[in-house]
N, C-alpha and C positions, 0 to 999 in steps of 0.2 A: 393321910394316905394309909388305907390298909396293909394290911401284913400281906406279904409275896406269895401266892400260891405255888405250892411246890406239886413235883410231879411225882408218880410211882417208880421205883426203880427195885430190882433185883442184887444187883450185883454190888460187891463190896469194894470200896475204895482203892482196897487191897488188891484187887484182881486188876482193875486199870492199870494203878501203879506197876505190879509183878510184870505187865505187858507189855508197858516202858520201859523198865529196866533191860530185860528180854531182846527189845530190838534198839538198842541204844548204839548197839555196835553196828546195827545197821544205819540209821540215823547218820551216825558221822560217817560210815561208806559211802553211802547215798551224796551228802553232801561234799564229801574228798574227789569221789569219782565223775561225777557232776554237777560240776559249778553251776553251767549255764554257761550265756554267750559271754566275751568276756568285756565286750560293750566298747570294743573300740571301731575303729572303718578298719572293713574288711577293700583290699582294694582290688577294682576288676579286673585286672589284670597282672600279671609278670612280665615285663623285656628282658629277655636271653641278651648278654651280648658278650663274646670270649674275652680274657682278661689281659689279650694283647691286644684287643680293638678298641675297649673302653680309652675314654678320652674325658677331656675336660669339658666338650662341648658334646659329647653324646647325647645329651639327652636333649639340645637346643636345637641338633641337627636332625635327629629322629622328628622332631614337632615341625621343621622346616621339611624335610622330606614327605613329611605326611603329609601338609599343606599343601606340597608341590604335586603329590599325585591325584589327591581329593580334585587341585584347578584342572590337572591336566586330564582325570577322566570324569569327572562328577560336577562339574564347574556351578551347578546351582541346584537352587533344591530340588526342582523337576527331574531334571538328570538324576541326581542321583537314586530318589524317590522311584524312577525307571526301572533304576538296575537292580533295587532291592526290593523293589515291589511295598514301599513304606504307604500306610494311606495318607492320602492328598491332605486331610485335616492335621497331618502330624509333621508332615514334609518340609515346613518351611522354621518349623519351630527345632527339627533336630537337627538340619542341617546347621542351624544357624550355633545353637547348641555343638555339635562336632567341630566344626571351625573354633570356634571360643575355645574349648578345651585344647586344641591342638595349637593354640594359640601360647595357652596361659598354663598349661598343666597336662602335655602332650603324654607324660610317664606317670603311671600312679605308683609303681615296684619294678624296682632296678634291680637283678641278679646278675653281679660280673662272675664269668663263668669260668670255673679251676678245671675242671671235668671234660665231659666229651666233646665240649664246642672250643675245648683248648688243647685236650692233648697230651701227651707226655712230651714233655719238654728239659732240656738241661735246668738242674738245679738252680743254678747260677740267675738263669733266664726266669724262672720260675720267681724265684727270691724275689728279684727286682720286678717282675711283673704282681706280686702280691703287696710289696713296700707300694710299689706308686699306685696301685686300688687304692690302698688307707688316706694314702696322704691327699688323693682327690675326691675322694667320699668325702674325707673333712673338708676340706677346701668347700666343697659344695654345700655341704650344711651349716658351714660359718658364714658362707658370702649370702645363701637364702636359694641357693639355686637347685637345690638338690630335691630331688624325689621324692613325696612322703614319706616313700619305704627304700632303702637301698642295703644290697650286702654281697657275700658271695655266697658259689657255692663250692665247696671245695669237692676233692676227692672224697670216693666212700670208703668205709672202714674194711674192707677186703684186704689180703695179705699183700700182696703183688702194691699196692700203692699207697695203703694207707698210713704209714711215714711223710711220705709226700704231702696227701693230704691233713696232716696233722702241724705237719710243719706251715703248709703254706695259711691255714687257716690261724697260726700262732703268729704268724708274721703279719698279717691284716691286723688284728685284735691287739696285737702292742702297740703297732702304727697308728689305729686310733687314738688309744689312750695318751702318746705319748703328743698327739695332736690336742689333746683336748674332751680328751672322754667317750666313753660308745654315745653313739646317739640314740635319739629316743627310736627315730625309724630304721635302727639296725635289726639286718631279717637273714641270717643264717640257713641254708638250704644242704642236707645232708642227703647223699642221692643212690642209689641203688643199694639200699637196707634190704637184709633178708633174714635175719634174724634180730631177735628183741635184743639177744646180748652188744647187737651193734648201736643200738641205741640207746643201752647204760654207759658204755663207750663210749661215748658222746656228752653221756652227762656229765660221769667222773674226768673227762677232757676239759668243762667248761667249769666244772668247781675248782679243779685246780688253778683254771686261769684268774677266774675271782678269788679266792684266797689267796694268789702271788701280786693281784692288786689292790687287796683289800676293799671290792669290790662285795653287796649285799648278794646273799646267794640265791639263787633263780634269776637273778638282774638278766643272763644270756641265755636267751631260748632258740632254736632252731625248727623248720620244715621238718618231717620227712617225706622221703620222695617215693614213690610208691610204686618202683620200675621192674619188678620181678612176682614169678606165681607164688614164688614161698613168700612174701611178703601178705598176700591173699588169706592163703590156704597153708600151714604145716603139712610133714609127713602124715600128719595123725588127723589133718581135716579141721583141725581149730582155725580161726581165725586169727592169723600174727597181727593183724595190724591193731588188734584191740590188743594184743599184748605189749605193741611196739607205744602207744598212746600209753601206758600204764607205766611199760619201763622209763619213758619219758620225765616222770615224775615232777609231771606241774610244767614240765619245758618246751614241748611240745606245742608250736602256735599252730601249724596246718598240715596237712596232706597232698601231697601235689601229684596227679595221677601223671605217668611217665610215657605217653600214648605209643613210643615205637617201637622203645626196649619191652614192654609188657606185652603188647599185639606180638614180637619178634619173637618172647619167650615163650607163649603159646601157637609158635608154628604160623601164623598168619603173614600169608605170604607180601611182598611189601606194597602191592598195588591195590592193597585193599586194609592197610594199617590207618585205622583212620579213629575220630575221637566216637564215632557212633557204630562201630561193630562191635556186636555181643561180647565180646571179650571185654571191650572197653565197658561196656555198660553193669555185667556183671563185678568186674570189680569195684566199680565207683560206689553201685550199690548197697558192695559189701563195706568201703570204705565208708560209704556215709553213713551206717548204721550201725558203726563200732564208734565213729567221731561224734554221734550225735548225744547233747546235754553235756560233754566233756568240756568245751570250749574251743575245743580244735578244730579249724576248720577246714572247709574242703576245695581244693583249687581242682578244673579238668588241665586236660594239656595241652596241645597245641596241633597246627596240620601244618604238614610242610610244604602245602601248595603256595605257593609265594605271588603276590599283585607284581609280576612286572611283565612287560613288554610292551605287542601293541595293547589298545584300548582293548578289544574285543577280550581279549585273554583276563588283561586287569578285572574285568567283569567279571568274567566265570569264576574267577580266584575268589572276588568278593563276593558273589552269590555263595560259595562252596562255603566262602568262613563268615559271612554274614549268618546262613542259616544254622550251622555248627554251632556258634555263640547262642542263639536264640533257644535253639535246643537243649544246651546246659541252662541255660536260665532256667527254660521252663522244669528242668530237672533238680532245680535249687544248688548247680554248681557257676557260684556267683562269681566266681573268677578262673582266668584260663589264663594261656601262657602265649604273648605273639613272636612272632620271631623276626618280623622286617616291617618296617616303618610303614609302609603302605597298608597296614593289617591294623592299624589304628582306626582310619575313620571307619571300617567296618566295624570295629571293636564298638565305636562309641556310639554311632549310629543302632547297631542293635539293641545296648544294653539301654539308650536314651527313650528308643522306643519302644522298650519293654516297661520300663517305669510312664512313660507320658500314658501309654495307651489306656494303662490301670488304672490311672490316679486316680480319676475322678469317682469312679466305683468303690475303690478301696476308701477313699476319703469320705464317701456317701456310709458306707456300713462301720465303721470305725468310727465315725461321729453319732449314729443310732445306736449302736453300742455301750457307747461311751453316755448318752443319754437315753438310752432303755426305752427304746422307742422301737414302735414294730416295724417291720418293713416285711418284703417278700422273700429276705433272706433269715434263719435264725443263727447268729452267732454266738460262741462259744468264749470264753477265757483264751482256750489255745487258739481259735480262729484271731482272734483281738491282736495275739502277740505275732501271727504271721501278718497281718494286716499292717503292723508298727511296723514289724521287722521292712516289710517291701518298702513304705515311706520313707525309714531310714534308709537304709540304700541309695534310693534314689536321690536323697538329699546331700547324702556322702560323694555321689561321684559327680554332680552337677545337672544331673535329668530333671531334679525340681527344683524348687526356691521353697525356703523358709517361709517366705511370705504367702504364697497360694497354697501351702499343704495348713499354714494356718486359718488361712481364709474359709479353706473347705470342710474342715472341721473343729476348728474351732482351740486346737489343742496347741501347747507348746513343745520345743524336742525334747524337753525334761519331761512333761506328759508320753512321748511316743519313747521314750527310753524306760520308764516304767512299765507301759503294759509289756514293751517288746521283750520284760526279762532283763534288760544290759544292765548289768554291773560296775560298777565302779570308772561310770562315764561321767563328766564335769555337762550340765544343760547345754 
């Protein structure tokens, strides 16, 4: 072999090196401040339910209620296919898909609620409504029955109550421990934050609970809920919520947009508070562009038009949050919040055919990607990892199979965890 042809260069070793050193401290900000995703299931949703209605069988009854509204207005694929205008090709595969799920995994994230869907309440009542959260949280994740995700949400750090919520959030978190340890799906929800100092509050709250259990520190991370302007926007026009992610300091799992108290704190009067008026959209926005590369992710929020009565009405509700959901997907806010059991098979029905309808597209360019083959589209590195990102998803909530996303391209979910960026996921 001959000797290596070398090329011409200017510059000295020296000045590369100098340039490294230089941004080194940017380097590890770069990396501190943006991990990436952090490669676990993000789940589609949240259930609200107050923490004197929570029960042992909530979340058995919510999948039976669902059931029972899906037969009593939606009863086959057709029907339902009718009311939400799904295409004919996809109708019989989601429907059958929504039933299964409401069948087998009706809840993906359970938030029993200390806050406004409970109240101020006598101490006493409170205590004991926070001891028996824990003890049926555990319950539920020692027997298998419990939620991927479940927790509370307590009081916010505001004067007027946040005693209350400090306490009651102390009394869930021992009640675990003394059951059996936090769980892996424990998901803390901290709510009406307006300043970042309420959310080093929060942290210096949860280090001291892991150091009085000897507990690894960052083990407990918390929401924040994102239900006021100063949350948005400071007196001065900065963005808090990138501040609130920062004070966070590594704990911070998501964002939860607060759709009534937010529309309410901008004047928007209540007949027109809804997940898709400008108000709503500007902040999400803003949220998702301070959350984004951090790890944090972004939940929307919920509409409080409710599926019951006669049929005709169940429809229109479903039409209203069938296309609501659709609309945060296509805006990349992959999880929302329902509030009554009939708001499921909408829930699933949208999100199953938002992934069914892509697949096969996304599975086509993601496999010529993947094999450097031309087509009519040119994709990118960052196209590749939204491409993964949508597969996953769909894999995570039950819209695909393992089997047909490998059929279609050929890759494994250790392959689609790579390109997607995710971190520190097991294949």
């Amino acid at each position: 072999m001959g000797q290596q042809e070398t090329v011409a260069t200017s510059l000295a070793d020296t000045v590369r090196e100098g340039i490294g050193a230089a941004l080194a401290q940017v380097d590890a900000d770069l990396a501190r401040r943006y991990p990436g995703d952090p490669g676990t299931r993000q789940p589609v949703h949240t259930v609200y339910v107050p923490g004197d209605v929570f029960a042992a069988d909530t979340l058995r009854s919510w999948g039976e209620a669902a059931l029972a509204a899906l037969d009593e207005h939606a009863p086959d694929a057709a029907a339902l296919a009718a009311v939400l205008d799904i295409p004919d090709e996809l109708a019989t595969d989601v429907h059958d898909r929504v039933r299964a799920k409401l069948t087998r995994e009706p809840v993906e994230d359970l938030r029993i609620d200390f806050e406004d869907g409970y109240g101020p309440r006598p101490d006493a009542e409170e205590d004991e409504a926070a001891a028996r959260a824990a003890a049926l949280v555990a319950a539920a994740y020692q027997d298998g029955t419990a939620a991927p995700y479940m927790g509370i949400r307590m009081k916010c750090m505001e004067a007027a109550v946040r005693d209350r919520g400090i306490r009651t959030l102390d009394i869930f978190l021992t009640g675990l421990m003394a059951a059996g340890g936090l769980p892996d799906g424990l998901v803390l929800t901290l709510p009406k934050v307006t300043y970042a100092e309420q959310v080093t509050a929060m942290v210096r709250l949860l280090e001291a609970f892991e150091k009085a259990h000897g507990l690894e520190s960052g083990r407990i991370g918390f929401e924040i809920q994102i239900e006021t302007t100063q949350a948005i926007l400071d007196a001065d026009g900065r963005a808090t919520v990138s501040r609130m992610i920062e004070a966070a300091e590594g704990r911070a799992t998501s964002l939860h947009y607060g759709t009534f108290d937010y529309s309410a704190s901008c004047g928007v009067s209540a007949a027109h508070q809804s997940l898709d008026h400008p108000v709503a959209d500007h902040a999400k926005a803003v949220m998702q562009v301070a959350a984004a590369g951090t790890g944090v992710r972004l939940s929307d929020g919920s509409t409080n038009v409710l599926p019951v009565g006669p049929t005709a009405r169940v429809h229109d509700a479903w039409r209203l949050h069938h296309g609501l959901v659709r609309r945060s997907l296509a805006r990349a806010y992959y999880q929302g919040w329902d509030m009554h059991p009939a708001h499921l098979p909408t829930r699933y029905a949208a999100v199953y055919a938002f992934y069914r309808e892509g697949l096969e597209q996304a599975a086509a360019r993601l496999a010529a990607y993947v094999a450097k083959a031309g087509g009519d589209v040119m994709d990118e590195p960052a196209t590749a990892k939204a491409l993964s990102g949508y597969l996953l998803r769909g894999l995570d909530c039950g819209a695909v199979d393992t089997s047909e996303v490998a059929r279609l391209t050929g890759l494994t979910r250790t392959d689609l965890d790579s390109l997607a960026g995710r971190v520190g996921r097991e294949g």
